[in-house]
ZAMARGU-4260 file (C-alpha; in steps of 0.2 Angstrom, whole numbers, plus 5000, padded with zeros to 4 digits):
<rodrens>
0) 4972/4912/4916 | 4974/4931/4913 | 4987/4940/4922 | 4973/4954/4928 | 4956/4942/4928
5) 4942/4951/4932 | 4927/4946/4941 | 4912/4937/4930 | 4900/4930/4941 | 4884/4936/4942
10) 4875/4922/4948 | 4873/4927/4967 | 4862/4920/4979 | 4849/4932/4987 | 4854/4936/5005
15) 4845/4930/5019 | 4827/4941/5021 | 4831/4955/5036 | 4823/4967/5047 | 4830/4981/5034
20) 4822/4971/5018 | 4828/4958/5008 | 4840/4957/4992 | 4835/4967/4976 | 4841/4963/4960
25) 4835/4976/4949 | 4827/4977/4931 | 4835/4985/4917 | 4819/4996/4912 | 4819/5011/4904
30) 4815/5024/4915 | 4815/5043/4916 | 4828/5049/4929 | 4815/5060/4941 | 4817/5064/4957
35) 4806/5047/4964 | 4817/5036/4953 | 4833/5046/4962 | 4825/5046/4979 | 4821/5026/4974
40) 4841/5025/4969 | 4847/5032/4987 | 4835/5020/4998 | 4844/5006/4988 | 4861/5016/4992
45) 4854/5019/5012 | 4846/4999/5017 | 4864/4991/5010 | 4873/5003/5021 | 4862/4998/5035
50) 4866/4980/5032 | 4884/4984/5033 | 4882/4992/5049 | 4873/4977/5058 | 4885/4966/5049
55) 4902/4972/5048 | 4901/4987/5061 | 4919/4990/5056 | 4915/4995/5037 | 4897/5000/5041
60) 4904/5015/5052 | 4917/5020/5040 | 4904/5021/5025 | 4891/5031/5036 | 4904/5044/5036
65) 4903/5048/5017 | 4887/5056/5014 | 4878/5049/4999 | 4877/5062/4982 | 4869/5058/4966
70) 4881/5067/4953 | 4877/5070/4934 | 4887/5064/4919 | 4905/5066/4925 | 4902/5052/4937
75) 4903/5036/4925 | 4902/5023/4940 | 4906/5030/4958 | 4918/5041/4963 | 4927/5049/4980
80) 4935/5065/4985 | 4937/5059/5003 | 4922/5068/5011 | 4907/5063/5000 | 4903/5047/4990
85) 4897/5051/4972 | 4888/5040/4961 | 4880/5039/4944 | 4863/5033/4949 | 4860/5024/4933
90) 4876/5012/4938 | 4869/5010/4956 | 4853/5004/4947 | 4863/4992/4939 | 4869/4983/4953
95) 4860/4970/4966 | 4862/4973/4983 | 4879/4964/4985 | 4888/4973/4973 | 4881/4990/4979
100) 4889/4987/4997 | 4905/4982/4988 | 4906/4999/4978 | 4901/5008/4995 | 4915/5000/5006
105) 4928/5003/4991 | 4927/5021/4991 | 4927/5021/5008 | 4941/5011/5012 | 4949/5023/4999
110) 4948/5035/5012 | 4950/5028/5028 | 4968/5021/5020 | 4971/5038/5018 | 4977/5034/4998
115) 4974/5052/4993 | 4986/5058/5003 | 4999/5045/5002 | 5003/5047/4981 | 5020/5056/4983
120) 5027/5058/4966 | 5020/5041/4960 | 5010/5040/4943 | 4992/5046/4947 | 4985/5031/4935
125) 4998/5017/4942 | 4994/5025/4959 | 4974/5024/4955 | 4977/5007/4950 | 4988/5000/4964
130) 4976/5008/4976 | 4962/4997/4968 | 4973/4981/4968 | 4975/4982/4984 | 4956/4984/4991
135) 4948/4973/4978 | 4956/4955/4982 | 4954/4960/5003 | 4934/4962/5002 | 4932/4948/4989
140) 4941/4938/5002 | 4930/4944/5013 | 4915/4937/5004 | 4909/4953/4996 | 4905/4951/4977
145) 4912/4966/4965 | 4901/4974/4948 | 4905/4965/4932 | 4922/4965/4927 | 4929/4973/4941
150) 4948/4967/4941 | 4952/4954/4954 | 4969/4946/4954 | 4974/4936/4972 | 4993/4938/4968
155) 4990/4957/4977 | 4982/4949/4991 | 4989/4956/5009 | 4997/4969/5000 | 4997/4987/5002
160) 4997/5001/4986 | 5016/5006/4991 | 5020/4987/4990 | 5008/4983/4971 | 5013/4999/4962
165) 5032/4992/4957 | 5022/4977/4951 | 5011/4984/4939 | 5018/4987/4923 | 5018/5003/4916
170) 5009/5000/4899 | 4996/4992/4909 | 4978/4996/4897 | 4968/4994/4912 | 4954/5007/4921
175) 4952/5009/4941 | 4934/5004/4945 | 4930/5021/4950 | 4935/5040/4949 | 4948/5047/4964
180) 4943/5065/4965 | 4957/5070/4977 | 4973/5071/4966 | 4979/5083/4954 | 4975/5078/4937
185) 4986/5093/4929 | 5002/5087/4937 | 4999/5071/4928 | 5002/5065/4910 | 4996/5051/4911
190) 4978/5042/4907 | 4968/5047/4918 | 4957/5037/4932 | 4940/5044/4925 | 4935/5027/4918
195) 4947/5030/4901 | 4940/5050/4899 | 4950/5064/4902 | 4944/5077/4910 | 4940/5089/4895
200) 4930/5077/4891 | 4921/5075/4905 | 4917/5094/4905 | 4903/5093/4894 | 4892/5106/4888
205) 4878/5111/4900 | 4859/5107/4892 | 4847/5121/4893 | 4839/5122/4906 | 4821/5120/4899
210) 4828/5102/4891 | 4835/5098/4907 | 4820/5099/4915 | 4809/5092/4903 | 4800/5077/4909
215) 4813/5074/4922 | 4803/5084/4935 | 4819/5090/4942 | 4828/5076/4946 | 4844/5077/4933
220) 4845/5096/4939 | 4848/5092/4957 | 4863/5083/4952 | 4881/5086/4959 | 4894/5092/4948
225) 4913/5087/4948 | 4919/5094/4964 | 4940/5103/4967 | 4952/5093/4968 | 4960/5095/4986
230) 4972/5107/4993 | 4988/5102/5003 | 4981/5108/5018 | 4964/5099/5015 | 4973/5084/5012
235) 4983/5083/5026 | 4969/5087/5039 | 4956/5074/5030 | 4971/5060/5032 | 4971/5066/5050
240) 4951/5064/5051 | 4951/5047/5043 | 4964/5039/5054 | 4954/5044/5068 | 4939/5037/5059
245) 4947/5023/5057 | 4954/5020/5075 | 4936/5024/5081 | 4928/5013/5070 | 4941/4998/5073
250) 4936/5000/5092 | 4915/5001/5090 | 4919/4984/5079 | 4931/4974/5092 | 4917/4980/5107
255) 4903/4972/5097 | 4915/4956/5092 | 4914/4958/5075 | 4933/4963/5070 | 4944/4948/5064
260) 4949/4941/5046 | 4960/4953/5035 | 4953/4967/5041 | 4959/4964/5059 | 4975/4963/5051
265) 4974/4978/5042 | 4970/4989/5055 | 4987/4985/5065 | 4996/4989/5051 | 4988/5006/5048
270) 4989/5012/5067 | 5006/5007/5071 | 5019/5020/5069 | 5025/5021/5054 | 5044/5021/5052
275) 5055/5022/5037 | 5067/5007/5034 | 5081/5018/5034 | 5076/5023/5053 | 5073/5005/5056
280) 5090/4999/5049 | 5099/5014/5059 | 5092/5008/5075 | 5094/4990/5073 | 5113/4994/5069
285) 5114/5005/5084 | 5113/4989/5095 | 5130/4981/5088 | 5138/4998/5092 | 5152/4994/5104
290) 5154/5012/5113 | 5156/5011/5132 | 5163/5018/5147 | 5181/5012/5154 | 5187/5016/5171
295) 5203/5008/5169 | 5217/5018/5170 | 5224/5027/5155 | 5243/5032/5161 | 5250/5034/5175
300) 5254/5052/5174 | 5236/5055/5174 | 5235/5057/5193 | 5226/5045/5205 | 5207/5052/5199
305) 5200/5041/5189 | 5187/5049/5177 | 5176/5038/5164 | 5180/5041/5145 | 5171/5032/5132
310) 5180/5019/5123 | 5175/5013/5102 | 5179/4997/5097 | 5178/4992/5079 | 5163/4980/5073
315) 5163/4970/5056 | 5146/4970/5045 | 5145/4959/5031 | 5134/4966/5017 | 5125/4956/5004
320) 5114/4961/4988 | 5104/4949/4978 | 5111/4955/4958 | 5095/4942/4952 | 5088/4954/4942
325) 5074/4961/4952 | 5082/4974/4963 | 5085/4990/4950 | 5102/4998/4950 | 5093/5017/4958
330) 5084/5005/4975 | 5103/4999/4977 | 5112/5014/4975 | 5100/5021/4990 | 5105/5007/5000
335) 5122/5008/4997 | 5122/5026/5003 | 5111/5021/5019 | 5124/5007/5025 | 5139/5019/5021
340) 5128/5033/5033 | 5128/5021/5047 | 5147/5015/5043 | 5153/5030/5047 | 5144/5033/5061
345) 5148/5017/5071 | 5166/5012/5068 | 5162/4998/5057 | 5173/4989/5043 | 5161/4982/5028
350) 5163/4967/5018 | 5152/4969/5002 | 5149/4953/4991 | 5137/4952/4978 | 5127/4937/4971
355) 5114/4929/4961 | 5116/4908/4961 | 5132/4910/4964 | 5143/4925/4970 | 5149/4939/4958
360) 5169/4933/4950 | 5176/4950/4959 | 5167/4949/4976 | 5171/4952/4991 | 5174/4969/4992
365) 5183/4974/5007 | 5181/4991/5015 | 5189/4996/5032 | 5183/5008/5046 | 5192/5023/5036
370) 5188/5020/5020 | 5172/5026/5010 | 5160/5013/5005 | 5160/5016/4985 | 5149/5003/4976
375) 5157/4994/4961 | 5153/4998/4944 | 5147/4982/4938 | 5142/4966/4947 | 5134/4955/4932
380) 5121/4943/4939 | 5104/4940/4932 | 5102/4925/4936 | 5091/4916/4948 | 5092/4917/4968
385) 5102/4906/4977 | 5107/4912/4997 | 5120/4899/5001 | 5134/4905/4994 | 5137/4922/5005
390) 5133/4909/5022 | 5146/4897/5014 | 5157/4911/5012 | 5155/4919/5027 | 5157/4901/5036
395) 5173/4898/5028 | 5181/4913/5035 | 5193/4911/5050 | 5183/4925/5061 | 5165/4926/5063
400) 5156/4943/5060 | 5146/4954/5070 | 5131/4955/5059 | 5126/4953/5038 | 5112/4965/5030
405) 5107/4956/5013 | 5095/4966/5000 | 5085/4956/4991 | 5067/4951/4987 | 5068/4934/4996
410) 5062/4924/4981 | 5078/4912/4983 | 5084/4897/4991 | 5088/4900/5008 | 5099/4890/5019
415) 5092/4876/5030 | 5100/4878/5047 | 5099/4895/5055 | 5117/4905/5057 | 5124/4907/5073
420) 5126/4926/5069 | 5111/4939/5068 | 5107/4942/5050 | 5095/4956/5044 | 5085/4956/5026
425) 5080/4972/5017 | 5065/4964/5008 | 5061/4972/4992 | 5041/4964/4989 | 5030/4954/4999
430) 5040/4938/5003 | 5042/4932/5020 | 5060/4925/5027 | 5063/4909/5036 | 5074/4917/5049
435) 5081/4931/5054 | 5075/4949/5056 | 5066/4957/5041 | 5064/4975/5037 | 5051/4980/5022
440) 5058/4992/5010 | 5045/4997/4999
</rodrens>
């Protein structure tokens, strides 16, 4: 099986005859691009949308708020700037009726997951590609079938662009589906998401106009050209717009009954609060802090009013990393620095051990309230993932500890029986822990 399949099946059954009209699966005539064949092109574009919206409110609402332009030769497929939808009509032609819903709900899902303004400093092509990875797999589970050799992998599936773009490697010779119009491309020396053409390529020499209007009765002249990419302010108030459009949608959908599946799913994720795991790993350490108030008396000479002071007690964190190879040297640096933060802010001394199958030959690494938390400068490893040997450790110790943190991607062996202490994982990746509480770092 190819590590990036992409989907080949072009043998779909008609849908079902519907008020709207039933499945066309066009013919791949020759015809001349005039303004009936566009006009012909858009009612194809206008009756699937109108099947989304009886059948999947949810996505129907979200794709009615991109209005539909025809756009000339820059366009090689279908394309977004996160207020219209652009397509090549000639593609569109290309397509059945299923395909064309699917090429309307992925640009539109583009947008309502606000993935224009949520790059960062990521590559623009990685980024392109992660963003595409990450819709793709979520509608084919959902029963809608791609153009031709769209990519379609199911190890992404449930996963967001943040979470797939570590994953994708960087000499990748791959192509997003479609053109994101949002970003900017000069800030970016990588390929480009224009279907392999860069954009001064795209910027092709304009026909007279005599020839483009010859025998095309207008219709190639009424089309759109490459719109500007976005400006920061534009970008953050079209992410506000689409959050709301999203929220709105999400509640037309669950009123009719027709909001469940993945995309249930997606939608708490997206409108919940969104907190970084430094935040969450500061809070959940705050509830192990042992500050309180003491009335007991402090001295005798201090009179007979008793006056509450606030009294610290010393807690004892043991800290884990997973050295299997998967976690890089920079993500662990960061989390050093995060856990060394929240040390010196609740009284806390740290016992660090590092493992792979087995822990590192120097561990542990014993750091008291006072002193600064410096990570050593080599802790071998590369090996598999084996979580036993910090419980054992741990267990083997004559006093108990107040809480361990272990960073890692979870693709090990975990222990069988549950500890009898809280234990928090930093989980680099997708994968899902038997026990404990997990916190997603990337």
């Amino acid at each position: 099986m190819d590590k990036y399949p992409t989907w080949k099946d072009n043998t779909i059954k008609p849908e079902p005859v519907r008020v709207v009209g039933e499945d066309i699966v066009p013919t791949q005539e020759k015809y001349t691009l005039n303004t009936e064949a566009l006009e012909a092109i858009k009612a194809r574009l206008t009756k699937a949308r109108t099947q989304l919206i009886l059948d999947k409110p949810f996505l129907g609402n979200l794709v009615l708020r991109l209005p539909l332009v025809a756009a000339d030769s820059w366009c090689k497929t279908s394309a977004t700037d996160a207020k219209s939808f652009y397509y090549n009509p000639e593609f569109i032609d290309s397509l059945n009726n299923h395909q064309i819903k699917f090429v309307l709900i992925h640009e539109a899902l583009h947008c309502a997951l606000t993935h224009f303004a949520r790059r960062g400093n990521r590559t623009k092509h990685k980024w392109d590609l992660a963003c595409d990875f990450a819709i793709n797999p979520l509608l084919v589970k959902e029963g809608f079938h791609p153009p031709i050799d769209v990519p379609i992998f199911q190890q992404y599936s449930g996963m967001i662009a943040e979470e797939i773009y570590p994953m994708i490697d960087d000499n990748l010779n791959q192509e997003p589906m479609d053109q994101h119009l949002y970003d900017d491309q000069a800030n970016d020396d990588s390929k480009q998401s224009d279907g392999g053409m860069r954009e001064d390529q795209l910027q092709q020499e304009p026909e007279p106009e005599s020839k483009a209007n010859e025998g095309n009765q207008g219709g190639a002249s009424s089309l759109a050209k490459q719109p500007a990419i976005l400006r920061p302010d534009e970008i953050e108030k079209l992410a506000s717009e689409w959050q709301k459009n999203l929220a709105s949608s999400a509640q037309l959908a669950q009123q009719a009954g027709k909001l469940d599946g993945e995309f249930a799913k997606l939608i708490d994720f997206f409108l919940q609060p969104q907190v970084s795991w430094q935040a969450l790993l500061a809070q959940y350490m705050s509830t192990f802090a042992r500050d309180d108030f003491s009335y007991s008396r402090p001295s005798r000479r201090t009179g007979e009013a008793i006056l509450p002071a606030l009294k610290s007690h010393q807690i004892d964190i043991i800290v884990a990393i997973d050295t299997s190879g998967s976690i890089s040297q920079e993500e662990v640096n960061e989390f050093v620095s995060e856990v060394s933060a929240i040390k010196s802010n609740l009284r806390a001394s740290i016992t660090l051990l590092a493992c792979d199958d087995k822990l590192c030959e120097h561990s542990p690494w014993r750091f008291e309230a006072w002193d600064e938390l410096q990570f050593p400068a080599a802790l071998g490893g590369g090996k598999g993932t084996n979580f036993n040997p910090v419980f054992d450790y741990i267990d083997a110790q004559d006093s108990a500890c107040d809480v361990v943190i272990y960073f890692t991607d979870a693709k090990g062996v975990f222990p069988k029986v549950e500890p009898n202490y809280p234990v928090m994982w930093l989980i680099k990746g997708k994968e899902h822990t038997p026990w404990g509480t997990r916190i997603q770092l990337n």
